[in-house]
C-alpha positions as CSV (number, residue, x, y, z in Angstrom):
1,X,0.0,0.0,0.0
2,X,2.9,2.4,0.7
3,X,4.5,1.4,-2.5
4,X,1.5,2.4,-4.7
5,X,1.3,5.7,-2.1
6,X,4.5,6.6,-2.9
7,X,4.6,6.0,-6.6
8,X,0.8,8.2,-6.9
9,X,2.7,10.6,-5.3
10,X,5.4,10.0,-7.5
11,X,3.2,10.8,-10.5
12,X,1.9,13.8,-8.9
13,X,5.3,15.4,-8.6
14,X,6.4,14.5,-11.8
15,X,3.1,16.1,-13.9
16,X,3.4,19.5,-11.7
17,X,7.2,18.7,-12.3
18,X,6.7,18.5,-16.0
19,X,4.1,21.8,-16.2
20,X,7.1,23.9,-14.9
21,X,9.2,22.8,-16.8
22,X,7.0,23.2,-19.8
23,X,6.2,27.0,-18.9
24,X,8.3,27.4,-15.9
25,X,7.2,31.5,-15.7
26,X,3.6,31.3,-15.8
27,X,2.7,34.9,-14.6
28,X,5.3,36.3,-16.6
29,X,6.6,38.4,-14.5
30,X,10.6,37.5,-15.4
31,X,10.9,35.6,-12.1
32,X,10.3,31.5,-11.4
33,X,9.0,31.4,-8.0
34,X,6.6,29.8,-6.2
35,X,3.7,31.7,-7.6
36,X,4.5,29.9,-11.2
37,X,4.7,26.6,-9.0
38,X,1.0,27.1,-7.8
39,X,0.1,27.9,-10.9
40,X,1.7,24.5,-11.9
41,X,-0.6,23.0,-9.7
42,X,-3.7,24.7,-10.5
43,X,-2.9,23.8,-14.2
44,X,-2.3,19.7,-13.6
45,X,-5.5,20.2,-11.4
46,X,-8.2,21.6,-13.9
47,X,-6.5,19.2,-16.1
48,X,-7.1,16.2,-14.2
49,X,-10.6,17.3,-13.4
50,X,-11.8,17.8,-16.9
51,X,-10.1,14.8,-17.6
52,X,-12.0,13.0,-14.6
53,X,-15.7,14.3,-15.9
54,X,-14.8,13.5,-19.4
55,X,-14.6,10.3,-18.4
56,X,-16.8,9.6,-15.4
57,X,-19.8,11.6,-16.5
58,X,-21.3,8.6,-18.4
59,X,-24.9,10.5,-19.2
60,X,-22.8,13.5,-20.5
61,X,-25.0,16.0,-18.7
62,X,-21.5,17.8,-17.7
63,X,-21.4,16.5,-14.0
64,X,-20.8,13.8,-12.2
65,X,-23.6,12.9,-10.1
66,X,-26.0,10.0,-8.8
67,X,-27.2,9.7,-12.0
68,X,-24.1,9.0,-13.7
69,X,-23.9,5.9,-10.7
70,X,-27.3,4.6,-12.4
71,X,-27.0,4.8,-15.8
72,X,-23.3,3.2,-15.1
73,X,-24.8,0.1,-12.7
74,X,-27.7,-0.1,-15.4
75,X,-24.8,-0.9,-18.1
76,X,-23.1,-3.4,-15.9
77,X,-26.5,-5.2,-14.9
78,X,-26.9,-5.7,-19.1
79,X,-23.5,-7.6,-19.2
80,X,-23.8,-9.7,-16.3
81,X,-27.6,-10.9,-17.6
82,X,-25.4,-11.4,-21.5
83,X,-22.7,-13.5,-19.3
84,X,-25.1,-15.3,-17.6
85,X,-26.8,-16.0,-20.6
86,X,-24.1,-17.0,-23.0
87,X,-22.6,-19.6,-19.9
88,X,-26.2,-21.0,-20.0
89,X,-26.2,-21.7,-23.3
90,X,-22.6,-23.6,-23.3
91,X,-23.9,-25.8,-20.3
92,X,-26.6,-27.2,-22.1
């Protein structure tokens, strides 16, 4: 568990790492300091959040929600029954 911990973390770092590197003065104000850092991380962050929605939000009503949960268990509830169906079939 500390392994994967450390190696999430590890990915984290690296990304912001990698946006600073990228555009290392963000604010351009001639200076790389830890404002340009934070806006490293507020980068990586809307980033991962549109990528999160893009890929979560299965009813593509632009949120994440309950909903998304139902539509999602619905889908897996439609493969289970064409599993269930197709082992039938090869046991008889």
């Amino acid at each position: 568990m500390n392994t994967l911990l450390l190696l999430l973390l590890a990915a984290v770092v690296g990304w912001v790492v990698w946006k600073l590197l990228k555009k290392p003065d963000a604010n351009n104000d001639g200076v790389v300091d830890h404002k340009d850092a934070f806006a490293a991380v507020r980068e990586a962050t809307n980033e991962a959040k549109a990528h999160a929605t893009k890929v979560l939000d299965v009813n593509n009503d632009g949120k994440v929600d309950l909903a998304d949960v139902k539509v999602a268990g619905d889908a897996v509830k439609e493969q289970v029954k064409k599993v269930r169906r197709t082992r039938a079939k090869k046991a008889e």
